[in-house]
PDB file of N, CA, C and O in Angstrom:
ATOM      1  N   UNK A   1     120.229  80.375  -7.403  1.00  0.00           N
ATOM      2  CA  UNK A   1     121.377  80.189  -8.243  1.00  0.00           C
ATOM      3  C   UNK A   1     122.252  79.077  -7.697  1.00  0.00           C
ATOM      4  O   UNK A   1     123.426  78.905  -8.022  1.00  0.00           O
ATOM      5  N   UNK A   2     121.617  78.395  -6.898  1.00  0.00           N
ATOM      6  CA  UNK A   2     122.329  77.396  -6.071  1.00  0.00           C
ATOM      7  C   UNK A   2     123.870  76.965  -6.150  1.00  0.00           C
ATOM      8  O   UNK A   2     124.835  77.559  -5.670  1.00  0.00           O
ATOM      9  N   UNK A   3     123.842  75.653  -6.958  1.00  0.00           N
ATOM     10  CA  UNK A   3     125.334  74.953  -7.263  1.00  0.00           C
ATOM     11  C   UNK A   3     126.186  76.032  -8.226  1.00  0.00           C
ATOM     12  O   UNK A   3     127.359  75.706  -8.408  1.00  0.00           O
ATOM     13  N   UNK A   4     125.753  77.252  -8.853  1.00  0.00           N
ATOM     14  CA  UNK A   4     126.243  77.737  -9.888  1.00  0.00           C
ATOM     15  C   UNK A   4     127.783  78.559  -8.937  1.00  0.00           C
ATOM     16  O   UNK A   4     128.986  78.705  -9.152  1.00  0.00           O
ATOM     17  N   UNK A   5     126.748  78.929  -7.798  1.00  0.00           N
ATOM     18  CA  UNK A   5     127.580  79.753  -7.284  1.00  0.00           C
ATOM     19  C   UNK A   5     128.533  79.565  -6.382  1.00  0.00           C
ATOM     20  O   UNK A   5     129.117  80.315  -5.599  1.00  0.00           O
ATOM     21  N   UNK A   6     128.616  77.909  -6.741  1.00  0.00           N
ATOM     22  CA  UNK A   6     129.820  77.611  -5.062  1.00  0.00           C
ATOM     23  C   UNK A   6     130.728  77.622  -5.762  1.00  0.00           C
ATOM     24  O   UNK A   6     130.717  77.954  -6.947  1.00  0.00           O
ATOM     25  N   UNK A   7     132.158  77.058  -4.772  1.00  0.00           N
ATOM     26  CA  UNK A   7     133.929  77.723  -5.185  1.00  0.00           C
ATOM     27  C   UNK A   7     134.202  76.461  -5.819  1.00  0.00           C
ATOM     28  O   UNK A   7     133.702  75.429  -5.371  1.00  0.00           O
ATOM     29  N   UNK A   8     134.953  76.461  -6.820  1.00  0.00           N
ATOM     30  CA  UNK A   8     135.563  75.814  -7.224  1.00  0.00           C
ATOM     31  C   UNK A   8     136.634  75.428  -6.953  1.00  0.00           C
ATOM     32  O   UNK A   8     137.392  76.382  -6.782  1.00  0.00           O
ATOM     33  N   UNK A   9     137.132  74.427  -6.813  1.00  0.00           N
ATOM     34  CA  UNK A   9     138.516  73.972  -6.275  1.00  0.00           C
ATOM     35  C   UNK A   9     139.536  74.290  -6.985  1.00  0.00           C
ATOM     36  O   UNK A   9     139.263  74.538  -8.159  1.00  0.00           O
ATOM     37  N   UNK A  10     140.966  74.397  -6.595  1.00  0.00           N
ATOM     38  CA  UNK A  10     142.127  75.489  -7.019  1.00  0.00           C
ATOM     39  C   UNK A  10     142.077  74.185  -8.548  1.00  0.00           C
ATOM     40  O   UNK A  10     141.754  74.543  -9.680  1.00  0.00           O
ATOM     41  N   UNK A  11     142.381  73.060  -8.270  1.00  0.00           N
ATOM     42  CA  UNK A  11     142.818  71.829  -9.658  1.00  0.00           C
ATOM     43  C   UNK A  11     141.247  72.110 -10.388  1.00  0.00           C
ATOM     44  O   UNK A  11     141.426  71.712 -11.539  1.00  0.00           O
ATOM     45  N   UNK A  12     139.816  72.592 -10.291  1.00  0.00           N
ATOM     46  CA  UNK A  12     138.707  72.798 -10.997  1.00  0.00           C
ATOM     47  C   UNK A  12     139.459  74.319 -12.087  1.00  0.00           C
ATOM     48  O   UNK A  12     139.272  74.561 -13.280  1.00  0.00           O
ATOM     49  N   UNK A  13     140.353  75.115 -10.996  1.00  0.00           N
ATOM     50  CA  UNK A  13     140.526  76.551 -11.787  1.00  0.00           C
ATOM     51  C   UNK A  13     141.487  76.513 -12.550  1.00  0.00           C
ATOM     52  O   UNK A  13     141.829  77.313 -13.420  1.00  0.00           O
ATOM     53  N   UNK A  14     142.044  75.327 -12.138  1.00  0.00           N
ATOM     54  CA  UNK A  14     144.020  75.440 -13.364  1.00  0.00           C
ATOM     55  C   UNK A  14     142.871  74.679 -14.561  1.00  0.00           C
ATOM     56  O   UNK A  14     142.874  75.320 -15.612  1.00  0.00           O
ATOM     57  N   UNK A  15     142.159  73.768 -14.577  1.00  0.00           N
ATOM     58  CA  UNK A  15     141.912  73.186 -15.524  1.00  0.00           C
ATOM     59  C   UNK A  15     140.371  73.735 -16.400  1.00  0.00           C
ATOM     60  O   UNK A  15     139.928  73.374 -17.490  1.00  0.00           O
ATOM     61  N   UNK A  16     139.898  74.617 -15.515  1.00  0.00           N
ATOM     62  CA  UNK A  16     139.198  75.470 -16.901  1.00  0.00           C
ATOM     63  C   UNK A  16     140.005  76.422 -17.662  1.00  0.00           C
ATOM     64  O   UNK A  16     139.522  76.913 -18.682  1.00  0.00           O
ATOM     65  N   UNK A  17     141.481  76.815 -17.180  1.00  0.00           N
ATOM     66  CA  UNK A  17     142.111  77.325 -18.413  1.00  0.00           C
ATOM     67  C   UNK A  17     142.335  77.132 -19.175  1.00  0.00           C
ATOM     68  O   UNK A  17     142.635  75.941 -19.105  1.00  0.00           O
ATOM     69  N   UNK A  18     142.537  77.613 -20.615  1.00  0.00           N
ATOM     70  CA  UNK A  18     143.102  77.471 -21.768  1.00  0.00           C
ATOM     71  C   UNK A  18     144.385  76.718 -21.662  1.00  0.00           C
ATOM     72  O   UNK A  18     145.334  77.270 -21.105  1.00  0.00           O
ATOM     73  N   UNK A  19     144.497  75.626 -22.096  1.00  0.00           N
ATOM     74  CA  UNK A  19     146.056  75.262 -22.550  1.00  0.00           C
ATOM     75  C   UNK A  19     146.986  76.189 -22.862  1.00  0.00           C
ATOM     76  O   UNK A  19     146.865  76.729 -23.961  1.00  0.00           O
ATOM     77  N   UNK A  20     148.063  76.569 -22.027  1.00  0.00           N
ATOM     78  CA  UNK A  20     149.090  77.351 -22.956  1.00  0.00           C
ATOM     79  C   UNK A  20     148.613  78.849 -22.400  1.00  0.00           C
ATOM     80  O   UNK A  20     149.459  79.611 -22.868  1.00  0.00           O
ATOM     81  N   UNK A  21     147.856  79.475 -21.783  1.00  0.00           N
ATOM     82  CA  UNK A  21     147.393  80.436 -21.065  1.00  0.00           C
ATOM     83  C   UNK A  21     148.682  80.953 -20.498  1.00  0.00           C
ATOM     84  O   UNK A  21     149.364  80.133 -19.883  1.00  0.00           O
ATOM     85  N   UNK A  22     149.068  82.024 -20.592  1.00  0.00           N
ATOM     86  CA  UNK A  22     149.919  82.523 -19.385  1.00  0.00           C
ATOM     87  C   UNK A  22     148.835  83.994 -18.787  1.00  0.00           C
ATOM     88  O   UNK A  22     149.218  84.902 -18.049  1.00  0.00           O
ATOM     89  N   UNK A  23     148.010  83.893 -19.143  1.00  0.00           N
ATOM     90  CA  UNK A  23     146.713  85.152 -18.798  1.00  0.00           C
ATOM     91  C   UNK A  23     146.758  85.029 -16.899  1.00  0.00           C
ATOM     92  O   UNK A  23     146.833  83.977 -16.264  1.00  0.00           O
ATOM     93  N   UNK A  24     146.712  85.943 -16.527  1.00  0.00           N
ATOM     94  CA  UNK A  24     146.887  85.664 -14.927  1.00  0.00           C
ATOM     95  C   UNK A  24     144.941  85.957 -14.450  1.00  0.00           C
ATOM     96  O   UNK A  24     144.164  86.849 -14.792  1.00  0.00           O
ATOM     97  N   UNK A  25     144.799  85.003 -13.746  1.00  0.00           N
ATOM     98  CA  UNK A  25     143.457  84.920 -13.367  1.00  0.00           C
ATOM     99  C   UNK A  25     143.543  85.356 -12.074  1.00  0.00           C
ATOM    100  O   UNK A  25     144.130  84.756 -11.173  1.00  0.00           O
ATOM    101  N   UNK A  26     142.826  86.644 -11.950  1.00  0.00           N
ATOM    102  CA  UNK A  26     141.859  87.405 -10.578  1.00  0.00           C
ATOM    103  C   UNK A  26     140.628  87.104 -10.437  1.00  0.00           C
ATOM    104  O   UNK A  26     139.624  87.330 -11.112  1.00  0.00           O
ATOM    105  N   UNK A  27     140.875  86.436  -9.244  1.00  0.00           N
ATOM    106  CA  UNK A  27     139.096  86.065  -8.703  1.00  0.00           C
ATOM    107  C   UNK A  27     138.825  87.116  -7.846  1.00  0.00           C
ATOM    108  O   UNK A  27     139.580  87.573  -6.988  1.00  0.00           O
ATOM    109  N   UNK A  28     137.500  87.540  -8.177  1.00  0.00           N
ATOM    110  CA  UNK A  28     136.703  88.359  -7.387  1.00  0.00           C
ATOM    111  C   UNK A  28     135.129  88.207  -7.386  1.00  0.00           C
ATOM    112  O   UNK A  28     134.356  87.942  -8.307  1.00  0.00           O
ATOM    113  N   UNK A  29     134.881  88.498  -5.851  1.00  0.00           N
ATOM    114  CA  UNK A  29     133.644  88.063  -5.424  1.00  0.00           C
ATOM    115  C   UNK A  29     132.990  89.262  -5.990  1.00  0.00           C
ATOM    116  O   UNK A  29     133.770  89.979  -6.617  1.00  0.00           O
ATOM    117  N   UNK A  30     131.391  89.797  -5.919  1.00  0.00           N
ATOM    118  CA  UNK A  30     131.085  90.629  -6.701  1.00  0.00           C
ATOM    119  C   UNK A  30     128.925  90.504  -5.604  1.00  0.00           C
ATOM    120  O   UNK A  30     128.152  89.554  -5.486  1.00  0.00           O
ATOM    121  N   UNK A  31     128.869  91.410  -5.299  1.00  0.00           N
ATOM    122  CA  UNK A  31     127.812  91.281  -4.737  1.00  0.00           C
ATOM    123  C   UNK A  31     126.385  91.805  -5.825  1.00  0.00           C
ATOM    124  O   UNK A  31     126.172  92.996  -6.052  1.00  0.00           O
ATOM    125  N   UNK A  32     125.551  90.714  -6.380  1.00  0.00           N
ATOM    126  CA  UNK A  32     124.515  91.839  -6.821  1.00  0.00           C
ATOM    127  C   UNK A  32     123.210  91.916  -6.349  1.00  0.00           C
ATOM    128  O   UNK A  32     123.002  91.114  -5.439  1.00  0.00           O
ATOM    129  N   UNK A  33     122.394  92.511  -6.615  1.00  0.00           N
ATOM    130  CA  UNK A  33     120.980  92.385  -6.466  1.00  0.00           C
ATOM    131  C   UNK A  33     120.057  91.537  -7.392  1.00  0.00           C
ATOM    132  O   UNK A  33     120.247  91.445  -8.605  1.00  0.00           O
ATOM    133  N   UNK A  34     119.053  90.931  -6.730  1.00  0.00           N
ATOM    134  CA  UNK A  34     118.280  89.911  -7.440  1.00  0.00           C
ATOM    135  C   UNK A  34     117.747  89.981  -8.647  1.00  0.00           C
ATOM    136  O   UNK A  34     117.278  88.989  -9.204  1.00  0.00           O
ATOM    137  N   UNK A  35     117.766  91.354  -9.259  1.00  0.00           N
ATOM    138  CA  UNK A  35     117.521  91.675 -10.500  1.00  0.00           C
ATOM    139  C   UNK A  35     118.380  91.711 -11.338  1.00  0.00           C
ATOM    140  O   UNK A  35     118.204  91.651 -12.554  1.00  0.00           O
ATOM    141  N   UNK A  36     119.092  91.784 -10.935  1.00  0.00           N
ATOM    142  CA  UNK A  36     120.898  91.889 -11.980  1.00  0.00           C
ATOM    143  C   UNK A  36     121.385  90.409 -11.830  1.00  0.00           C
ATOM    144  O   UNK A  36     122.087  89.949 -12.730  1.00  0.00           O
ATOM    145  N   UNK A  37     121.073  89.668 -10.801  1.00  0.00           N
ATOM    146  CA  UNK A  37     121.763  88.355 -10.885  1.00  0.00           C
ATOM    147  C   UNK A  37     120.980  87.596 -11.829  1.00  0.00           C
ATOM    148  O   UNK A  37     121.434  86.784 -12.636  1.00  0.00           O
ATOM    149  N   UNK A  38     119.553  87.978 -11.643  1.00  0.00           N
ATOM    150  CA  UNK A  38     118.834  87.319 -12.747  1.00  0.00           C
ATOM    151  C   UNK A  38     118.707  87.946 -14.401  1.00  0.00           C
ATOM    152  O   UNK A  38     118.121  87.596 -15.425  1.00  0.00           O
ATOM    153  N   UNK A  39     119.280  88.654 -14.145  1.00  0.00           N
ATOM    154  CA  UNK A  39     119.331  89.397 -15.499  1.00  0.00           C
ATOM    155  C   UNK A  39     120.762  88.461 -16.170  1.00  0.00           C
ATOM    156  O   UNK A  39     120.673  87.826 -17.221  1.00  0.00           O
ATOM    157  N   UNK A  40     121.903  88.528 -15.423  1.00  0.00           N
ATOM    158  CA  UNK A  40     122.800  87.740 -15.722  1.00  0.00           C
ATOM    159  C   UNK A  40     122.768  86.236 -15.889  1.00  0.00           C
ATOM    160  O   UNK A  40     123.504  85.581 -16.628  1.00  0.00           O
ATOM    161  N   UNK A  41     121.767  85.762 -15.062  1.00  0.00           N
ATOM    162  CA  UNK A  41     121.619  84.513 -15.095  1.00  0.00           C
ATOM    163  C   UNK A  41     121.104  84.255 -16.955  1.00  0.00           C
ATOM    164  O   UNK A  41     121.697  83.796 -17.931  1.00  0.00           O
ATOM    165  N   UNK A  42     119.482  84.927 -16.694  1.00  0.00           N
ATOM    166  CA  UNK A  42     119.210  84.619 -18.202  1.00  0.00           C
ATOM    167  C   UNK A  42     120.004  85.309 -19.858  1.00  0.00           C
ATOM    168  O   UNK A  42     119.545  85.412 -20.995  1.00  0.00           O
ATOM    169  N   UNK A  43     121.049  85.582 -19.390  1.00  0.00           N
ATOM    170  CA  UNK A  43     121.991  86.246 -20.697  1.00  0.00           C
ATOM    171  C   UNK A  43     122.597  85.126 -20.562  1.00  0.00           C
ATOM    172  O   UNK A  43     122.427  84.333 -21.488  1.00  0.00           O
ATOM    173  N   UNK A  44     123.552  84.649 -19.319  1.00  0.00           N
ATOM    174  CA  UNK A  44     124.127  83.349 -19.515  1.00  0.00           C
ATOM    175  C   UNK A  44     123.313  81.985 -20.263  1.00  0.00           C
ATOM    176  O   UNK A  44     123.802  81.251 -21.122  1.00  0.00           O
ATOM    177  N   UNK A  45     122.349  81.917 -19.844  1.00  0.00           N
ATOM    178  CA  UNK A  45     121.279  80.882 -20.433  1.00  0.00           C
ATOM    179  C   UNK A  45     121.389  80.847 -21.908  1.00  0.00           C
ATOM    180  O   UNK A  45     121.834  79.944 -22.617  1.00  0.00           O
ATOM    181  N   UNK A  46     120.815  82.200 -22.295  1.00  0.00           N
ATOM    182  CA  UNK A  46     120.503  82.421 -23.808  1.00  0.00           C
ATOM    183  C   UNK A  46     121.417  82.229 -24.653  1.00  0.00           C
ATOM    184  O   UNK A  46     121.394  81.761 -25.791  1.00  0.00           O
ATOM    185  N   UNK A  47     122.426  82.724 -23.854  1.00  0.00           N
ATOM    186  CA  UNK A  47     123.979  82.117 -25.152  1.00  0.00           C
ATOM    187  C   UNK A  47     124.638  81.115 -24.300  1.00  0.00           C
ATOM    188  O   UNK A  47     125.649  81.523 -23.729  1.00  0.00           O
ATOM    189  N   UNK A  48     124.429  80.378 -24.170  1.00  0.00           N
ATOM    190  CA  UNK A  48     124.854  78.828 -23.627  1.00  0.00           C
ATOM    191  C   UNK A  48     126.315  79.441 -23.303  1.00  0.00           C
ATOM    192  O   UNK A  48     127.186  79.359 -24.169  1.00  0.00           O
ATOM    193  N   UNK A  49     126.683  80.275 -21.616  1.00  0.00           N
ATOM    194  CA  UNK A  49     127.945  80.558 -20.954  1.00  0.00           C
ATOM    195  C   UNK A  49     127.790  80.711 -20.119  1.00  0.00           C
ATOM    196  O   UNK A  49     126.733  81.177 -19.695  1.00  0.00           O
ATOM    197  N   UNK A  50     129.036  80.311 -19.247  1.00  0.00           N
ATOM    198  CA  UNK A  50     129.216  80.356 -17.986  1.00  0.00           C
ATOM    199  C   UNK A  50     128.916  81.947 -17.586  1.00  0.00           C
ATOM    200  O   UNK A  50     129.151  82.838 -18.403  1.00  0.00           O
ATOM    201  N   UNK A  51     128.273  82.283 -16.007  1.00  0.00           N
ATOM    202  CA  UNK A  51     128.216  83.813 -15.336  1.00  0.00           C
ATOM    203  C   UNK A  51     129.270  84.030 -15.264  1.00  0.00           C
ATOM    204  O   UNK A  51     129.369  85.143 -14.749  1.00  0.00           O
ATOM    205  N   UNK A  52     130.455  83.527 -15.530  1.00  0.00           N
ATOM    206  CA  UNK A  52     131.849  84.176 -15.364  1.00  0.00           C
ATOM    207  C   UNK A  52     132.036  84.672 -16.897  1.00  0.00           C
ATOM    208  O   UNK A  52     132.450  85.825 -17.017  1.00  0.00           O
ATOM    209  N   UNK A  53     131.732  83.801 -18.306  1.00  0.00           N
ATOM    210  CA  UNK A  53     131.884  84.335 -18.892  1.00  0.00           C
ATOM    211  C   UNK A  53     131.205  85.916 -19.633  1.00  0.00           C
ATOM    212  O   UNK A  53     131.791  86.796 -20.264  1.00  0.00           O
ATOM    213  N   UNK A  54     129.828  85.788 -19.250  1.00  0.00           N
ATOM    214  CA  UNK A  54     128.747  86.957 -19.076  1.00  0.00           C
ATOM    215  C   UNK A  54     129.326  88.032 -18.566  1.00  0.00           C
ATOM    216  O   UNK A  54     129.563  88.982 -19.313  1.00  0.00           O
ATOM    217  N   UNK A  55     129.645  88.078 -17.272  1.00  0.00           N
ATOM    218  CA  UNK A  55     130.192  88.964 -16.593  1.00  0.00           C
ATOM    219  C   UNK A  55     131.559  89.393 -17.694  1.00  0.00           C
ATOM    220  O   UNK A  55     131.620  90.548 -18.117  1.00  0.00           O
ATOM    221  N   UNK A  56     132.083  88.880 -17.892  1.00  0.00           N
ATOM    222  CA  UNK A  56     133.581  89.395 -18.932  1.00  0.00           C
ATOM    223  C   UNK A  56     133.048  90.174 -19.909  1.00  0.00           C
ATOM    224  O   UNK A  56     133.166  91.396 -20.004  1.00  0.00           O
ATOM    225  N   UNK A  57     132.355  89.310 -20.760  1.00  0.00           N
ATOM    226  CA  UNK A  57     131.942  90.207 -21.954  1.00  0.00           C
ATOM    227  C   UNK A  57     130.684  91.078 -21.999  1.00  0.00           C
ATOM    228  O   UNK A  57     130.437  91.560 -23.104  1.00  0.00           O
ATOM    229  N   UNK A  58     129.706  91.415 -20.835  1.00  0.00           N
ATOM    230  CA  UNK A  58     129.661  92.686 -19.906  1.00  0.00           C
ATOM    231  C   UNK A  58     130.292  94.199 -19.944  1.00  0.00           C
ATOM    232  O   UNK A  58     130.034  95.330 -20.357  1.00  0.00           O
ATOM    233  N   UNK A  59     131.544  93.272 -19.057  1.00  0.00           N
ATOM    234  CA  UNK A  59     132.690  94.463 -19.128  1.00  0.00           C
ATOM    235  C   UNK A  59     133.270  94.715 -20.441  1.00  0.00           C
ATOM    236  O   UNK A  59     133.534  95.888 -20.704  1.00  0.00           O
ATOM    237  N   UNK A  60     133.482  93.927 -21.203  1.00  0.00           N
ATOM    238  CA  UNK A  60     134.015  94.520 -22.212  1.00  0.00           C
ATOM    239  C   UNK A  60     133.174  95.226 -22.926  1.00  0.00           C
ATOM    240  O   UNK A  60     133.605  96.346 -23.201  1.00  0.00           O
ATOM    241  N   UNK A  61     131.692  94.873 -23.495  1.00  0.00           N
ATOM    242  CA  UNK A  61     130.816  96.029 -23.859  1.00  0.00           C
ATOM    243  C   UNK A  61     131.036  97.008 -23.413  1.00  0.00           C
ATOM    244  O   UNK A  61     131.060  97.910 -24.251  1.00  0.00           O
ATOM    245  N   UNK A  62     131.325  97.459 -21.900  1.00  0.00           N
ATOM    246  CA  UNK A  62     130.846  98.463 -21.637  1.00  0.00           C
ATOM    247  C   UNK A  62     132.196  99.563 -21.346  1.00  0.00           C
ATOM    248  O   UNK A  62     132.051 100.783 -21.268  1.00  0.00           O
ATOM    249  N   UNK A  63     133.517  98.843 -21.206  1.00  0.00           N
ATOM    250  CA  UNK A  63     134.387  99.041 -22.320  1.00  0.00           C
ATOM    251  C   UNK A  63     134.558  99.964 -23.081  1.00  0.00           C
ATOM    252  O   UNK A  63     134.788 101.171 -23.002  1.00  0.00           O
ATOM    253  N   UNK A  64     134.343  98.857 -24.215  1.00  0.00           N
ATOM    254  CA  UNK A  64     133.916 100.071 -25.711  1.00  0.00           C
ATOM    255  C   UNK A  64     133.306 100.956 -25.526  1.00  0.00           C
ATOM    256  O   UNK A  64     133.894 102.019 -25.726  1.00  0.00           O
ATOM    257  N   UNK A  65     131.800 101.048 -25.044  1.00  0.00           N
ATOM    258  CA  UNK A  65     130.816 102.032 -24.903  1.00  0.00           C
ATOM    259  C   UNK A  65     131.766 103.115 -23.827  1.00  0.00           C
ATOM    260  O   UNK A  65     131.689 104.328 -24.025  1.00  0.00           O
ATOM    261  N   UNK A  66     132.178 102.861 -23.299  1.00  0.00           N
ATOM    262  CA  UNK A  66     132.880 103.930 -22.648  1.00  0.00           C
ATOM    263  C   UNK A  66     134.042 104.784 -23.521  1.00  0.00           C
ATOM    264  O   UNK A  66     134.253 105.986 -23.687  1.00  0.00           O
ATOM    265  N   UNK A  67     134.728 103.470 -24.023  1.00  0.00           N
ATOM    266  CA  UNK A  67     135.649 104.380 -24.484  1.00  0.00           C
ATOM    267  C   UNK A  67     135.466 105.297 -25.912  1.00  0.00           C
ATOM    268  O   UNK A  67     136.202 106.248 -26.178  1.00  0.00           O
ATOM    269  N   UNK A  68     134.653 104.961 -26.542  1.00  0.00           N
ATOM    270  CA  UNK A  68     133.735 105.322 -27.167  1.00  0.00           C
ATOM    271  C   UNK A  68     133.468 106.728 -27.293  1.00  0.00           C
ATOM    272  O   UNK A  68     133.714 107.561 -28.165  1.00  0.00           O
ATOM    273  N   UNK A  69     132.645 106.768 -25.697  1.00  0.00           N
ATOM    274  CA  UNK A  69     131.722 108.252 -25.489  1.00  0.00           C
ATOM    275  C   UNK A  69     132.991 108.921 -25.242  1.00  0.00           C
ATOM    276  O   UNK A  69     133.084 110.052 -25.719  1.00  0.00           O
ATOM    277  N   UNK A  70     134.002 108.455 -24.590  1.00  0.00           N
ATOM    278  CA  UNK A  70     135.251 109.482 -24.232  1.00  0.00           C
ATOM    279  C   UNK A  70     135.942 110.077 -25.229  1.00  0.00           C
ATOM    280  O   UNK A  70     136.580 111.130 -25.215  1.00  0.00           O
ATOM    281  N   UNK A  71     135.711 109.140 -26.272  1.00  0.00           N
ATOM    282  CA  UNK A  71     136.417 110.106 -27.624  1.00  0.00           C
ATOM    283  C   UNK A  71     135.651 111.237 -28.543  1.00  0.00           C
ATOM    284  O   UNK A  71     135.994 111.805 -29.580  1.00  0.00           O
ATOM    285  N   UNK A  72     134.364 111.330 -27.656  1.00  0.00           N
ATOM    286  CA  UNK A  72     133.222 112.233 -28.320  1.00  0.00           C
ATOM    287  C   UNK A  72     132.424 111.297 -29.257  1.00  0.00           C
ATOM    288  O   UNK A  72     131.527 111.812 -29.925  1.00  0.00           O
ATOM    289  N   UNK A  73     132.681 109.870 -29.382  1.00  0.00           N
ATOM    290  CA  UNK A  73     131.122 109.232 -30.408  1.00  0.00           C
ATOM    291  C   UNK A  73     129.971 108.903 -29.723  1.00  0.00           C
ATOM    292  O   UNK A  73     129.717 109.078 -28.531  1.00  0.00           O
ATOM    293  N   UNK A  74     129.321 108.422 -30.572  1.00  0.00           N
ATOM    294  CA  UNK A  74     127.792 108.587 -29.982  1.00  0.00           C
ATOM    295  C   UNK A  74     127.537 106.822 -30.131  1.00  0.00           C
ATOM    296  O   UNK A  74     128.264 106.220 -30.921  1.00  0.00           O
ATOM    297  N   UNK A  75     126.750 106.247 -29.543  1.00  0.00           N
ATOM    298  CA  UNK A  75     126.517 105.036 -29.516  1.00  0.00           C
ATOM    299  C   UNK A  75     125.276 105.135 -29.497  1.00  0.00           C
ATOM    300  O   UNK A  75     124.603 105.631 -28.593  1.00  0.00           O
ATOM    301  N   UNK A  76     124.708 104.426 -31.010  1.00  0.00           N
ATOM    302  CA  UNK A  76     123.123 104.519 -31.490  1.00  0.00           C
ATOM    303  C   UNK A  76     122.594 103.024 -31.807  1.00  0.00           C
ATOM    304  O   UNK A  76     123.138 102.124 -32.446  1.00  0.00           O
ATOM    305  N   UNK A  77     121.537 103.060 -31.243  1.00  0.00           N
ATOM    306  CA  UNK A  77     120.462 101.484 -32.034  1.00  0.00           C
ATOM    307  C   UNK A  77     119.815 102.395 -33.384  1.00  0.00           C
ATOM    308  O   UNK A  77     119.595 103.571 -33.673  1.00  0.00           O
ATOM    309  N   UNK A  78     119.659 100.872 -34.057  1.00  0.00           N
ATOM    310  CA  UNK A  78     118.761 101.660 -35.420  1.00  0.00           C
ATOM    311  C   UNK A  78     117.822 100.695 -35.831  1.00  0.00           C
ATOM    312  O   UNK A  78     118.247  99.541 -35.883  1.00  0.00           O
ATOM    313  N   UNK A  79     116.605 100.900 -36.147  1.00  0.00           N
ATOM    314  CA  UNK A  79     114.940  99.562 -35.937  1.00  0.00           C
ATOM    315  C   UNK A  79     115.144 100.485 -37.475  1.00  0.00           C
ATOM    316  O   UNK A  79     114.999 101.705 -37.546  1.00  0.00           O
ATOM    317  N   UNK A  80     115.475  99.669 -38.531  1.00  0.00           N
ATOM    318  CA  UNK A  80     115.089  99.977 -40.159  1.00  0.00           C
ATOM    319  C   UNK A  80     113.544  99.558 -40.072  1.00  0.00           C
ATOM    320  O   UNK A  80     113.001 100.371 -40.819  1.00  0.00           O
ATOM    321  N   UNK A  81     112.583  98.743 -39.569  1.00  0.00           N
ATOM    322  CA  UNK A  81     111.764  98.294 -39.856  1.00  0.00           C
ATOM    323  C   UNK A  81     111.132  99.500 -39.830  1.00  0.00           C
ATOM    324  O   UNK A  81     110.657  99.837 -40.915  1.00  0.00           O
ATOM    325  N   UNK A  82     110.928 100.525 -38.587  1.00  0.00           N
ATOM    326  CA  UNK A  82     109.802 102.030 -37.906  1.00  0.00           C
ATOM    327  C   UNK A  82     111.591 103.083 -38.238  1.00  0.00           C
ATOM    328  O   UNK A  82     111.740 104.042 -37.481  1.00  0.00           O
ATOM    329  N   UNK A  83     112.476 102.888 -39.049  1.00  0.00           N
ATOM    330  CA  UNK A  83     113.286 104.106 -39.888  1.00  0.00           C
ATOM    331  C   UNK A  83     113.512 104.985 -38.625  1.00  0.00           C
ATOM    332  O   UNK A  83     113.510 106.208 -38.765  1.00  0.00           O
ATOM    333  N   UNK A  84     113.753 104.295 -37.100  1.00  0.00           N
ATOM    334  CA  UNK A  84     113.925 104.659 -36.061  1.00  0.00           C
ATOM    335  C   UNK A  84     115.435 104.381 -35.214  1.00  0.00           C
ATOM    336  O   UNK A  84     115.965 103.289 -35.009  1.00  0.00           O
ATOM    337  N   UNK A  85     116.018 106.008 -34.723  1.00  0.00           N
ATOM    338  CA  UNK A  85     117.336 105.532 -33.992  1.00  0.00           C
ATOM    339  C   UNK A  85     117.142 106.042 -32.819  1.00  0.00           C
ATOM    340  O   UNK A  85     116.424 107.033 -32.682  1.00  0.00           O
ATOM    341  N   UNK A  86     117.798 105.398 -31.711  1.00  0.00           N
ATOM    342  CA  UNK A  86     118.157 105.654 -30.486  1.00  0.00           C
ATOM    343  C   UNK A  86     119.352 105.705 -30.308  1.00  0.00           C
ATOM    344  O   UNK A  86     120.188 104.995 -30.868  1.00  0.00           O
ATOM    345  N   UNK A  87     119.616 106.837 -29.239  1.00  0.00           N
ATOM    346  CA  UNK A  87     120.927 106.563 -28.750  1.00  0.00           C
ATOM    347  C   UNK A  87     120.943 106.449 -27.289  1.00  0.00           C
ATOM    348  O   UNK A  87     120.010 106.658 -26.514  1.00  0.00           O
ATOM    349  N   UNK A  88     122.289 106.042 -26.997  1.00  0.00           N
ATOM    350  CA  UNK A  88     122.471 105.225 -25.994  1.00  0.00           C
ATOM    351  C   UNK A  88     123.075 106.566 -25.155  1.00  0.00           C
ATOM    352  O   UNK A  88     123.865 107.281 -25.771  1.00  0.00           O
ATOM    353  N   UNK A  89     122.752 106.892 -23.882  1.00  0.00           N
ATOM    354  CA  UNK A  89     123.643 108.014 -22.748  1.00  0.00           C
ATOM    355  C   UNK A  89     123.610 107.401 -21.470  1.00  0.00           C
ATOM    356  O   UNK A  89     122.732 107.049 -20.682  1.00  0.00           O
ATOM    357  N   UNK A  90     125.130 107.382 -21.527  1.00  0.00           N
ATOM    358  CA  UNK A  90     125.067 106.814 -19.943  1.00  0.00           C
ATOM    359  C   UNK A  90     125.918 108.610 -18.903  1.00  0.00           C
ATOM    360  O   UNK A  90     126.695 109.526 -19.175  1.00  0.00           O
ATOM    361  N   UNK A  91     125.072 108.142 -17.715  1.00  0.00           N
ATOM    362  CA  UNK A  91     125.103 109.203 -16.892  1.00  0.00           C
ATOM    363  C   UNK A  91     126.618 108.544 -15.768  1.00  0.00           C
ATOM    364  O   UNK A  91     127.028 109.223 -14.826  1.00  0.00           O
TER     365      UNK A  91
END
């Protein structure tokens, strides 16, 4: 993951913000395993975004899916093609 993963300089971080941002930015380091980094890597790929942005909207999926199950709903896939649903349980 070479160059992806070095620091960016403080004038690299004011200026990937949004213009007009008053959003307060927390950096945090985040350790994963080679299967999850590459899992992240190729989600970033596939939708042309930064691993910082992956990682965000990540969390926010999972988020919803949480807050979700906490209100008692169920979070289901549905394949119309095989008239087949799954649902989703996280432990």
């Amino acid at each position: 993951m070479g160059s992806e993963t070095s620091t960016p300089t403080a004038a690299a971080r004011r200026k990937a913000r949004p213009k007009g941002s008053n959003e307060q930015i927390v950096r945090l380091n985040v350790n994963l395993n080679a299967e999850t980094a590459e899992a992240l890597k190729e989600i970033a790929e596939q939708r042309g975004i930064s691993f910082t942005e992956a990682v965000r909207r990540a969390i926010s999926v999972y988020k919803f899916i949480d807050d979700e199950t906490q209100e008692g709903h169920r979070i289901q896939t549905v394949d119309p093609e095989r008239n087949q649903v799954r649902e989703l349980v996280l432990m």
